[in-house]
SEKE-187482 format. One line per 2 residues: their letters; for each residue x, y, z of N, C-alpha, C. Coordinates in pm, whole numbers, plus 50000, padded with zeros to 5 digits. Layout:
<nodes>
a = X/Y/Z/X/Y/Z/X/Y/Z ~ ...
</nodes>
This chain:
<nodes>
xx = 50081/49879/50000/50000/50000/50000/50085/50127/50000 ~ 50204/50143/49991/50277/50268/50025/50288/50324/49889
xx = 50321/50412/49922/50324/50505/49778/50394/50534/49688 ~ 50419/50531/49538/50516/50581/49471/50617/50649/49529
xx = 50740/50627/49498/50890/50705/49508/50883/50769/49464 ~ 50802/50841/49413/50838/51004/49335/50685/51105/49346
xx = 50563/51043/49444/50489/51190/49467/50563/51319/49412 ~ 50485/51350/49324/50498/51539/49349/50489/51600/49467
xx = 50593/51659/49505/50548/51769/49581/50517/51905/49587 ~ 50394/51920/49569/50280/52062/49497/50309/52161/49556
xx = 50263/52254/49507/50275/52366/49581/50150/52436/49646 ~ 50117/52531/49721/49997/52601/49790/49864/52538/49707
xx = 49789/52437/49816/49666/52405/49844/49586/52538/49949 ~ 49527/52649/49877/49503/52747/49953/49370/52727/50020
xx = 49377/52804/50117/49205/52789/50173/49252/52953/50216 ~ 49160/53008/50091/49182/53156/50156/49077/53250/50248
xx = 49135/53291/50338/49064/53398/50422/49045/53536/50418 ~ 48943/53588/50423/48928/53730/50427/48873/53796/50530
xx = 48989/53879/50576/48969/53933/50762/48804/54039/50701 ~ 48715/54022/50780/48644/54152/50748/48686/54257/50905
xx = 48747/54360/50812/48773/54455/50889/48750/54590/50823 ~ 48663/54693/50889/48624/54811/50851/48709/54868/50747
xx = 48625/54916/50608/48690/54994/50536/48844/54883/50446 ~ 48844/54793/50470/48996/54677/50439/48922/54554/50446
xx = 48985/54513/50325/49016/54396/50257/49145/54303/50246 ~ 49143/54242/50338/49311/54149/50374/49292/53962/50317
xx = 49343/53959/50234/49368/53812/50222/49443/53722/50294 ~ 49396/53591/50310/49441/53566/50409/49427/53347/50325
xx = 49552/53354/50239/49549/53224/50169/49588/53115/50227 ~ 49542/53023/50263/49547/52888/50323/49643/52794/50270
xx = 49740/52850/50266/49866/52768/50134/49921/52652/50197 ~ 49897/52557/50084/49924/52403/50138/50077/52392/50135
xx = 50206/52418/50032/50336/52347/50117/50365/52492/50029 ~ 50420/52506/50167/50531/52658/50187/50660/52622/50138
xx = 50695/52542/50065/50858/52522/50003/50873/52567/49914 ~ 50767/52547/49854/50779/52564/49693/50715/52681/49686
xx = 50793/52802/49612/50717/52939/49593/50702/52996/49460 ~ 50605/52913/49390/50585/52960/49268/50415/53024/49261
xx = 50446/53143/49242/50337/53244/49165/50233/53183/49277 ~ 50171/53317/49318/50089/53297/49407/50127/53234/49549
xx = 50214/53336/49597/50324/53246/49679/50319/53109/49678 ~ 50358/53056/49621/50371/52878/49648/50264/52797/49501
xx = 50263/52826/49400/50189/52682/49379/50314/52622/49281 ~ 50364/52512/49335/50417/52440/49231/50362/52383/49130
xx = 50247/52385/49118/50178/52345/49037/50085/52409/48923 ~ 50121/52556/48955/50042/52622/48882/50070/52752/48828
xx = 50180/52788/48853/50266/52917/48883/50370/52966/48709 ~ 50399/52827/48662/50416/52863/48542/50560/52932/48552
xx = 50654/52903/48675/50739/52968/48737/50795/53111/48766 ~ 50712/53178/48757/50670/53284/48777/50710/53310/48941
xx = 50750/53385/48999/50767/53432/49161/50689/53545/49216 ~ 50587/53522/49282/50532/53660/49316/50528/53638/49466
xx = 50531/53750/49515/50485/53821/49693/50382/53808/49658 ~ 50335/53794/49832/50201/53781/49830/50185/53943/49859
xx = 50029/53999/49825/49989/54123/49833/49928/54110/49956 ~ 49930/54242/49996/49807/54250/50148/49651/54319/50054
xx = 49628/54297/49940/49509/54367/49890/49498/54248/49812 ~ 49308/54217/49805/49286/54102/49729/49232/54157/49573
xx = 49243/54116/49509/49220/54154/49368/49081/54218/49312 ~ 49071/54306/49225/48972/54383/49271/48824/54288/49216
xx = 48841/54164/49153/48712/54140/49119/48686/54049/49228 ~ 48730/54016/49328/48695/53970/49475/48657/54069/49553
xx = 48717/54184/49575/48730/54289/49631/48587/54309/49642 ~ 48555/54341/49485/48402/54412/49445/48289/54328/49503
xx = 48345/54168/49474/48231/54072/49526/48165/54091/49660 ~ 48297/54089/49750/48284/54093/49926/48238/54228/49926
xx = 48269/54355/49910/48208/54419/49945/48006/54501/49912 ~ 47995/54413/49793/47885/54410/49748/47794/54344/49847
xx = 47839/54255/49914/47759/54108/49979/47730/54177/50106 ~ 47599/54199/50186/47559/54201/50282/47530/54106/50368
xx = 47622/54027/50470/47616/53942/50549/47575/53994/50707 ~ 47459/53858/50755/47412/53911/50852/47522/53860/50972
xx = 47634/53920/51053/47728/53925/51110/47705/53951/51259 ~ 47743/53890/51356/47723/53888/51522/47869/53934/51588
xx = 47839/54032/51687/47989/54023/51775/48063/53848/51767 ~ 48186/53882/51781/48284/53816/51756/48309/53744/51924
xx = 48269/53636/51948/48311/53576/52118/48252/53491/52133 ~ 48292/53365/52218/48287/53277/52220/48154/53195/52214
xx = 48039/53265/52217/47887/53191/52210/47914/53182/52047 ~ 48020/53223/51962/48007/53228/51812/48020/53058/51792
xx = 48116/52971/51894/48137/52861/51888/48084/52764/51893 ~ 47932/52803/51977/47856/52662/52038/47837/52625/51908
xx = 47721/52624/51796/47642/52559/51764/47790/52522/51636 ~ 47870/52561/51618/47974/52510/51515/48002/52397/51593
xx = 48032/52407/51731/48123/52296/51774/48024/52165/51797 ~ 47878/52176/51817/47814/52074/51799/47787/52031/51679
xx = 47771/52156/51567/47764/52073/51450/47899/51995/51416 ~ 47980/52004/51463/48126/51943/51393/48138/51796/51450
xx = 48064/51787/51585/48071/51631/51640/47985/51581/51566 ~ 47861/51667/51542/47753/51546/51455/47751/51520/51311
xx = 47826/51604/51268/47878/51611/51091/47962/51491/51112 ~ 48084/51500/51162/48217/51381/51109/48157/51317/51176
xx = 48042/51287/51309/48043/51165/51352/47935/51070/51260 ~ 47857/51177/51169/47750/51107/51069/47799/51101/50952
xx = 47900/51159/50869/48008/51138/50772/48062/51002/50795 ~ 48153/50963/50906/48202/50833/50908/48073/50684/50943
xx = 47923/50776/50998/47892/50648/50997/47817/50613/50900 ~ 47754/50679/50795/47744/50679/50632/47839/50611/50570
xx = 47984/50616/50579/48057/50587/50541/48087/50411/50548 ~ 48035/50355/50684/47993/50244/50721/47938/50168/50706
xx = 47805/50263/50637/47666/50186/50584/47709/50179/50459 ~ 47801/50246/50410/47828/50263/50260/47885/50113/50236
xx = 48011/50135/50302/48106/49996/50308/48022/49857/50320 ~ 47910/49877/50382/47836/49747/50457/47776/49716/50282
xx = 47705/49800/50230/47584/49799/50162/47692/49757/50013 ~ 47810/49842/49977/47891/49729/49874/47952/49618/49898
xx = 47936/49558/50050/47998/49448/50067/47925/49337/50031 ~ 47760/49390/50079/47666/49280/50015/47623/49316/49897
xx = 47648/49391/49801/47674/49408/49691/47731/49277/49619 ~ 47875/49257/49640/47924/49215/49626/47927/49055/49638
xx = 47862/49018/49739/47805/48922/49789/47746/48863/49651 ~ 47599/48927/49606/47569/48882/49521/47620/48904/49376
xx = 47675/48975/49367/47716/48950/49226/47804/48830/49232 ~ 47838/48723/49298/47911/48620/49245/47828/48562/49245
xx = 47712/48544/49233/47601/48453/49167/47591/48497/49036 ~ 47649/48408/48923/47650/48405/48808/47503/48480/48718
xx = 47412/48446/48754/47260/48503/48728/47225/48606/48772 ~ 47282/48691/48889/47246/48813/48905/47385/48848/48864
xx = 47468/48835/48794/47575/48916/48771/47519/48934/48637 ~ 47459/48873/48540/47422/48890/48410/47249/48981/48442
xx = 47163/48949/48555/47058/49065/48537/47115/49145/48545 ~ 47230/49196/48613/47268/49350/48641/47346/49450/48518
xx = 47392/49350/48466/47465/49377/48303/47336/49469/48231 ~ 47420/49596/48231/47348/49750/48154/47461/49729/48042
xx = 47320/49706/47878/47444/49774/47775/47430/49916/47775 ~ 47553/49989/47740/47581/50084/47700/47548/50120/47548
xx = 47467/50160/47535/47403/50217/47380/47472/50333/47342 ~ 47514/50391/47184/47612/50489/47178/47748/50478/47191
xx = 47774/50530/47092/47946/50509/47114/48015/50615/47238 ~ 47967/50721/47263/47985/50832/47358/47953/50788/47509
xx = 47872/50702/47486/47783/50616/47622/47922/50507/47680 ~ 47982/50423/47573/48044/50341/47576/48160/50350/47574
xx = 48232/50476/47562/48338/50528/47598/48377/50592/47741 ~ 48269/50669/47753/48263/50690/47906/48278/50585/48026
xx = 48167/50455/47966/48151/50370/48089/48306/50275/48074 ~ 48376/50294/47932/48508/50229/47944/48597/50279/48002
xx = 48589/50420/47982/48709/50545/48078/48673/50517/48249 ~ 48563/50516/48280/48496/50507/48385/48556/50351/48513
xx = 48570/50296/48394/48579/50141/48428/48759/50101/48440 ~ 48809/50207/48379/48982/50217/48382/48986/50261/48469
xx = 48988/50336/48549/48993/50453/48682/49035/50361/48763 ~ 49106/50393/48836/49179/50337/48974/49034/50340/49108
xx = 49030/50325/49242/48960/50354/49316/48979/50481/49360 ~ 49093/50558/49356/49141/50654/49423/49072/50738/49330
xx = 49125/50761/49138/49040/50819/49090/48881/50862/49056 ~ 48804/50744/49063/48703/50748/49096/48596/50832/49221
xx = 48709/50797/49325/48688/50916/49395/48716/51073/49392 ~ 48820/51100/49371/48927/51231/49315/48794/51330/49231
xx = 48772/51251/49093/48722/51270/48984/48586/51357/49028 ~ 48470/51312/49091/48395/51368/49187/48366/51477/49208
xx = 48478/51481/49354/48552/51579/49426/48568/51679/49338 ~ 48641/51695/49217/48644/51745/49144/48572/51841/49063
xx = 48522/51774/49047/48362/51843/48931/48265/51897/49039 ~ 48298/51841/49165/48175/51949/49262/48248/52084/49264
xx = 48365/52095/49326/48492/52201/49298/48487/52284/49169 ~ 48431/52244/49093/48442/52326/48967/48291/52348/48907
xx = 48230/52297/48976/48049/52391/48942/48065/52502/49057 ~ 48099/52460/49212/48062/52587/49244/48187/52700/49183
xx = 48293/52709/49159/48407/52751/49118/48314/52846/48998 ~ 48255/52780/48929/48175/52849/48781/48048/52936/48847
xx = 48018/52856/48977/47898/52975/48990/47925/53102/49098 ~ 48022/53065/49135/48125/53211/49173/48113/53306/49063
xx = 48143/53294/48910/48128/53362/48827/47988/53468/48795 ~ 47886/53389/48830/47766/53441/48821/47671/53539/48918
xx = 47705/53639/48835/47680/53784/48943/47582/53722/49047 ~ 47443/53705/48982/47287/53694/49034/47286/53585/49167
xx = 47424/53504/49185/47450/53349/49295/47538/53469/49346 ~ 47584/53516/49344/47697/53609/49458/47698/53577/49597
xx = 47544/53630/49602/47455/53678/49774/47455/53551/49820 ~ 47406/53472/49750/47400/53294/49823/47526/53258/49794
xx = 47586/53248/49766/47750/53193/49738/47815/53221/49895 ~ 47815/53382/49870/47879/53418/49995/47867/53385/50127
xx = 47684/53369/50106/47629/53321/50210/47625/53188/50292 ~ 47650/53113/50170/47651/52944/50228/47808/52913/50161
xx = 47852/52931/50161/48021/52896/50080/48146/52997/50139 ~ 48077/53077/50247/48195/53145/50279/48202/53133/50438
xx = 48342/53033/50465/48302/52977/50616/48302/53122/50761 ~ 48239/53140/50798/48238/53325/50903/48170/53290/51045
xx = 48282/53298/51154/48223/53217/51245/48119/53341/51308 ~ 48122/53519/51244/48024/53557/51341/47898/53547/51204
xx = 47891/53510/51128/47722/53497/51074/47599/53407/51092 ~ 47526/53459/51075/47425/53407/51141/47362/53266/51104
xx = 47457/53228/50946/47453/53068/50944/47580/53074/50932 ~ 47667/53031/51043/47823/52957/51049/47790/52818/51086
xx = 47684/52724/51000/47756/52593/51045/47780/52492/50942 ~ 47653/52505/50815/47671/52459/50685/47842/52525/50626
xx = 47805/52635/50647/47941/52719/50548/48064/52636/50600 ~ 48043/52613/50692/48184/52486/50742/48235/52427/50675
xx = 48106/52357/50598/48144/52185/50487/48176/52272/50341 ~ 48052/52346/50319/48043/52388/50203/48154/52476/50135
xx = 48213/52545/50202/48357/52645/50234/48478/52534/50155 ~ 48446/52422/50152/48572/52341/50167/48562/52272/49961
xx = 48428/52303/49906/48402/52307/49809/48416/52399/49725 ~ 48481/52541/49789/48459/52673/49708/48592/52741/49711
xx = 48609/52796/49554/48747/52850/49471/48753/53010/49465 ~ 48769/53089/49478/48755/53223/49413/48837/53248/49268
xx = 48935/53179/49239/48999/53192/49124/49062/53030/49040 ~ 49108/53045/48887/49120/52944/48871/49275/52889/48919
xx = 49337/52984/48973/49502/52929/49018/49487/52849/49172 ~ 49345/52899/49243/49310/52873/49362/49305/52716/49354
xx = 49148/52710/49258/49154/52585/49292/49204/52457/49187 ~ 49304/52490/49120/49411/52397/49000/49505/52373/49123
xx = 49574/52467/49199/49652/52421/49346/49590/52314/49400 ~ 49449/52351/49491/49398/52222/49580/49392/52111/49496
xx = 49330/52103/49364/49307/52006/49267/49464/51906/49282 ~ 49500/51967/49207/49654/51936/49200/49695/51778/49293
xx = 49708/51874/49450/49714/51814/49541/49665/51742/49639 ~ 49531/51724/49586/49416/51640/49635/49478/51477/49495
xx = 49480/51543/49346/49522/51449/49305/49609/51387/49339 ~ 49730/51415/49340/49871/51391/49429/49863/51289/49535
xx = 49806/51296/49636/49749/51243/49758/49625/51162/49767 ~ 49552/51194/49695/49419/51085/49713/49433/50922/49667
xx = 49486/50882/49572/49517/50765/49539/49530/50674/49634 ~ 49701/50714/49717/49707/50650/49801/49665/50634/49911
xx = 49602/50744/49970/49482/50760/50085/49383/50683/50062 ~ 49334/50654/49947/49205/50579/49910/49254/50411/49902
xx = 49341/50405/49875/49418/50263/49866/49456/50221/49986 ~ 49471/50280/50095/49500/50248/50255/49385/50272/50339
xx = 49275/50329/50325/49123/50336/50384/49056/50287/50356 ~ 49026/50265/50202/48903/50250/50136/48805/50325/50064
xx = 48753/50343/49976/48700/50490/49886/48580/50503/49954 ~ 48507/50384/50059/48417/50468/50166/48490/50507/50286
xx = 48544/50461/50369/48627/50572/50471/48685/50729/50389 ~ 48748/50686/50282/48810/50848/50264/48736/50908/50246
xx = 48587/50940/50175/48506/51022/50182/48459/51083/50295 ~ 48401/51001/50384/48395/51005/50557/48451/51078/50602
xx = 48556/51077/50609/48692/51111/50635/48747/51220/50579 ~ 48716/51254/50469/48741/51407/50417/48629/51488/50441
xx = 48560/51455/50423/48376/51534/50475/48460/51581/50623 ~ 48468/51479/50690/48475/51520/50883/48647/51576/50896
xx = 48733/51571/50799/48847/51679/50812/48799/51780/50761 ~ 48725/51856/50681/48665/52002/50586/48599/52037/50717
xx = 48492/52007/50770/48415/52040/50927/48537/52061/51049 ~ 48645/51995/51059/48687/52017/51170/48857/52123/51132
xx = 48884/52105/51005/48929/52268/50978/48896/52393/51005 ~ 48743/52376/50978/48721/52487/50972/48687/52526/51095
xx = 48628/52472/51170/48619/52480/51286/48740/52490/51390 ~ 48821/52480/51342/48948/52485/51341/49012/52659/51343
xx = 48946/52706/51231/48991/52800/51218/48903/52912/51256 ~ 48791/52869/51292/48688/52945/51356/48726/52963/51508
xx = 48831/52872/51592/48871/52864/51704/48960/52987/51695 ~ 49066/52973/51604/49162/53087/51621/49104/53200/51617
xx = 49010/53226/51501/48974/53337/51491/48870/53463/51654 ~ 48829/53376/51675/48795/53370/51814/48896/53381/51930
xx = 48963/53314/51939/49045/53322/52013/49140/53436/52065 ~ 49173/53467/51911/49243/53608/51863/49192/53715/51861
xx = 49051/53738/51804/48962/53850/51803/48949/53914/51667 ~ 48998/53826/51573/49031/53837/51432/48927/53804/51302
xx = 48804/53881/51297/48684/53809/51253/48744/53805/51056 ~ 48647/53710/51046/48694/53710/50896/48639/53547/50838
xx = 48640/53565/50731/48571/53455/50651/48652/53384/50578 ~ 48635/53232/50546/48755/53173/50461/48653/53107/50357
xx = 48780/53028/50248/48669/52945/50179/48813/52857/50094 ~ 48801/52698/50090/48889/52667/50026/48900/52540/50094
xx = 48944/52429/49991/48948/52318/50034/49106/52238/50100 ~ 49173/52295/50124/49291/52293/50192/49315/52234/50339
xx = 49249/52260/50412/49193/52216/50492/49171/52049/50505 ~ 49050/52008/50474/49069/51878/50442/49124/51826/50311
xx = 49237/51860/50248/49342/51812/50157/49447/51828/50300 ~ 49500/51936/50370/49606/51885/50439/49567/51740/50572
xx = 49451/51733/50545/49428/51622/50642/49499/51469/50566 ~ 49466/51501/50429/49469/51379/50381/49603/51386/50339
xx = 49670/51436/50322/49820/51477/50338/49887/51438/50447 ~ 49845/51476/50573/49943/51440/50694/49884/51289/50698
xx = 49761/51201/50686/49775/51100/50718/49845/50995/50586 ~ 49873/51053/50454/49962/50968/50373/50064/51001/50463
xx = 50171/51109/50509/50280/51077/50565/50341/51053/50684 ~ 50171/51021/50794/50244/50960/50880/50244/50789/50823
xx = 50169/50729/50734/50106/50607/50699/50269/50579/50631 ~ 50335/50707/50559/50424/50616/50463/50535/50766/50502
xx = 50614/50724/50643/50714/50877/50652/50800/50850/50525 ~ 50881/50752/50495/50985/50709/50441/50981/50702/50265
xx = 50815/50757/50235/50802/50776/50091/50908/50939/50051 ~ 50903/50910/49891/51075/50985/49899/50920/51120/49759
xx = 50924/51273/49859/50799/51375/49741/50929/51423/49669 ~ 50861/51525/49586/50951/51542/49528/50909/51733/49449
xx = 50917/51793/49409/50889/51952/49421/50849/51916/49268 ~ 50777/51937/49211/50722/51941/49070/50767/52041/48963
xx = 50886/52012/48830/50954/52115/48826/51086/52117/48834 ~ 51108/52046/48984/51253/52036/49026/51237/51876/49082
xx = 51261/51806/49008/51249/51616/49028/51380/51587/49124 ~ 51454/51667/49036/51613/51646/49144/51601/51653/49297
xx = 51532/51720/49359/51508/51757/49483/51385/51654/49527 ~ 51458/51563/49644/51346/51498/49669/51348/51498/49842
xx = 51269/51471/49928/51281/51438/50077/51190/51347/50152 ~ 51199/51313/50226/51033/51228/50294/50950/51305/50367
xx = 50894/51217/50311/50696/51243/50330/50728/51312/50496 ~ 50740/51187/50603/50749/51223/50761/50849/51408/50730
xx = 50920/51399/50714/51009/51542/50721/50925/51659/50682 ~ 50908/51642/50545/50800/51760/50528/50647/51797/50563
xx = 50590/51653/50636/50485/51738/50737/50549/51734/50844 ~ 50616/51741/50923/50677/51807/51032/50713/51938/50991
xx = 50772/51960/50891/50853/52106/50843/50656/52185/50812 ~ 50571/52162/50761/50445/52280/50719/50411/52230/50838
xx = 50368/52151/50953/50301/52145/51057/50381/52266/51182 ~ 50507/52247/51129/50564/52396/51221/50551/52469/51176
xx = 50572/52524/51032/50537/52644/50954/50380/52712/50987 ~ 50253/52643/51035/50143/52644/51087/50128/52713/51169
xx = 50209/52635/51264/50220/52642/51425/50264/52783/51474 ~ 50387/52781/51346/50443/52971/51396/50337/53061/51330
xx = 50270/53030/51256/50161/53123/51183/50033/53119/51279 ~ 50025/53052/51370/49933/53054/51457/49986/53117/51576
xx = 50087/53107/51613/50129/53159/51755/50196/53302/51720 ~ 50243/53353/51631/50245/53471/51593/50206/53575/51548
xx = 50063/53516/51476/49946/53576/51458/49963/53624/51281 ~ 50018/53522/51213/50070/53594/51060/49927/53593/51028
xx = 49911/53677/50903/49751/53646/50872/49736/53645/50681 ~ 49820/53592/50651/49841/53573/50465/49783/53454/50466
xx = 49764/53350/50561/49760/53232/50506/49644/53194/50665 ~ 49549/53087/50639/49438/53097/50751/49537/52928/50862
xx = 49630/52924/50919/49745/52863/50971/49676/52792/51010 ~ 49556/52804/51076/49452/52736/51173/49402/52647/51102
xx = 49332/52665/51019/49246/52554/50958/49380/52460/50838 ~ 49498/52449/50834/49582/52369/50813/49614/52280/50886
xx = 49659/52388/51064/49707/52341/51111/49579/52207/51207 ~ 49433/52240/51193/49364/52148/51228/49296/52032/51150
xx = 49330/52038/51023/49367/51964/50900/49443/51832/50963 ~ 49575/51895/50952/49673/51817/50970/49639/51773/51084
xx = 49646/51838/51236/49613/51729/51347/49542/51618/51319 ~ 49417/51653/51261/49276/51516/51213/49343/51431/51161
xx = 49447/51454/51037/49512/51355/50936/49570/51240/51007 ~ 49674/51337/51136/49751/51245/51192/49676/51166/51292
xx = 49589/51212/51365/49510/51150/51432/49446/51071/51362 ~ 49414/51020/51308/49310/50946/51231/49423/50856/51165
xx = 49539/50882/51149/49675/50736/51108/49632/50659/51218 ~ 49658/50681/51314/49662/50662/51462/49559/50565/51491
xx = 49397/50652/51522/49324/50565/51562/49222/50544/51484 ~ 49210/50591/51323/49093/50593/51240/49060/50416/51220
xx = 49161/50354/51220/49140/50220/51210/49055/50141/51315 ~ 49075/50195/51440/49026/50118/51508/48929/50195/51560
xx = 48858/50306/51535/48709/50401/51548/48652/50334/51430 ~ 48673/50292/51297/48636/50270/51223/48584/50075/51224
xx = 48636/50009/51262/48643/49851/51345/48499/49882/51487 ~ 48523/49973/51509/48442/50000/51665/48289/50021/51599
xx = 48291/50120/51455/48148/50180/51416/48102/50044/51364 ~ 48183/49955/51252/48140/49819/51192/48094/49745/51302
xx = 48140/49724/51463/48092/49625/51516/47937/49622/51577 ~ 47907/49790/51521/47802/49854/51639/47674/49871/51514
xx = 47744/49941/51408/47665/49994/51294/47628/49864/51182 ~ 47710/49780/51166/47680/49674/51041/47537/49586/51105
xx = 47533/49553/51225/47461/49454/51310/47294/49549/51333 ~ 47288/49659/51296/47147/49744/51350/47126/49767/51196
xx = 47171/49778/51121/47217/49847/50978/47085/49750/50898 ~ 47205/49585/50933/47152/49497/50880/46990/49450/50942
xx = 46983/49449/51079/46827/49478/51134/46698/49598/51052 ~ 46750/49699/51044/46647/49799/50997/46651/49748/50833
xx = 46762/49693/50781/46745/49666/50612/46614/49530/50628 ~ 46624/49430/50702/46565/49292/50700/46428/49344/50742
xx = 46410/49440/50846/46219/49517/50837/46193/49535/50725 ~ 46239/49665/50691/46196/49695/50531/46230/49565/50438
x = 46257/49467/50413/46261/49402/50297/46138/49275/50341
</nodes>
């Protein structure tokens, strides 16, 4: 199960933030690996090698967006937390157990299709040559891609309806994670689906590709979903802590977050895999080294208060990732022994 000797190693998976502060507009980009600094501080992947600083002013057709958008906004303190922090136990704790029923329900799937006779009722031809190309491309896909692929195309409808003046107000509204508005608990998940530009989200893309394969090949393509759903909720919530904490109100949006989850748990799963900077192949290091090296890079962006990059919701990314090397296996063994056995009861009523 370990991973290719030569991962890319990408550059900035952003989850960007925007402080709302009177009269100013501060960006605040969620950049996934700080080594590599191509265009847009950091994307190795997208930068075209190009070197830019980051600006303290966000570009003006964001600019125009946020300040167009009337959000209904609450003092900034700690009652901002309750109902996030309960939604975040009951999101990942109903993410992974979906994820259970999922696993259960293709296992007996599976079951029957080795009965020769229901493997042939289930046989769909594909009519069309366009039909039959798809379900062949479809049918090549790895498990990891299959999942990836998805992920993907949800990332890039809302990404397109960012574009569309008349969705602005609801965009902002449900897609922009803000722990003082008056819905901060959907925008949690949904935040983790949403791009403001196309360098934004070709970065997360990138590095969700990069990483998902083998995450999906060591979990399972129902745990990693689970599992990325309940790292996107507890990022952000994540970063709704700091922001609080600090007194620093402001809104993020970007899937970085749960991509660095799934990041730190490929390299605690495989320290000794050898990434490699995309670009520059010559330069390679392990997996374990370089999340230690962005998990401190985090850490000082949190305890120092930098605000280019949202440190928090990386840095609670990554905790989940590693936590979940740790004990996702055996929370996940604990839900099968509890969930497959009631699962299978409520399926045998109804049938």
């Amino acid at each position: 199960m370990a991973l290719s000797r030569n991962l890319p190693f990408s550059g900035p998976s952003w989850r960007t933030g925007i402080l709302s502060q009177p009269q100013q507009i501060v960006p605040k980009c969620r950049e996934f690996f700080k080594s590599s600094l191509v265009c847009c501080r950091g994307s190795a992947g997208g930068g075209g090698g190009r070197s830019l600083r980051p600006s303290n002013t966000v570009p003006d057709t964001l600019a125009s967006r946020v300040e167009t958008i009337k959000l209904e906004n609450r003092p900034l303190n700690s009652s901002c937390l309750i109902r996030p922090a309960i939604f975040t136990v009951a999101f990942s704790t109903t993410s992974l157990a979906c994820a259970t029923i999922w696993q259960y329900e293709n296992l007996r799937a599976k079951r029957l299709v080795h009965s020769t006779v229901e493997w042939f009722n289930n046989r769909t031809y594909k009519y069309g040559h366009f039909r039959k190309e798809a379900n062949n491309w479809w049918n090549s896909l790895s498990e990891g891609q299959k999942i990836f692929y998805p992920i993907c195309f949800l990332n890039a409808v809302v990404f397109l309806a960012w574009k569309v003046p008349s969705f602005q107000t609801t965009m902002a509204r449900y897609f922009f994670s803000n722990p003082v508005a008056k819905n901060n608990c959907w925008p949690m998940v949904l935040s983790a689906f949403s791009h403001y530009s196309a360098l934004h989200i070709f970065a997360n893309m990138y590095v969700l590709h990069s990483f998902s394969t083998g995450a999906v090949l060591m979990m399972g393509k129902e745990q990693f979903v689970g599992f990325y759903m309940a790292a996107a909720v507890v990022s952000s919530f994540a970063s709704y802590v700091c922001k609080v904490a600090l007194s620093k109100p402001g809104f993020s949006l970007g899937a970085s977050g749960a991509i660095m989850a799934v990041l730190a748990y490929t390299c605690v799963k495989n320290p000794d895999s050898l990434l490699n900077i995309i670009f520059l192949p010559m330069i390679t290091f392990k997996a374990g080294m370089a999340l230690k090296a962005v998990m401190a890079f985090d850490t000082a962006g949190v305890v120092l208060g930098w605000t280019i990059f949202d440190h928090a919701a990386h840095l609670g990314g990554a905790l989940f990732g590693v936590f979940w090397a740790h004990y996702g296996y055996s929370y996940m063994h604990f839900q099968r022994q509890h969930i497959f056995p009631l699962w299978h009861q409520l399926r045998s009523k109804n049938n």
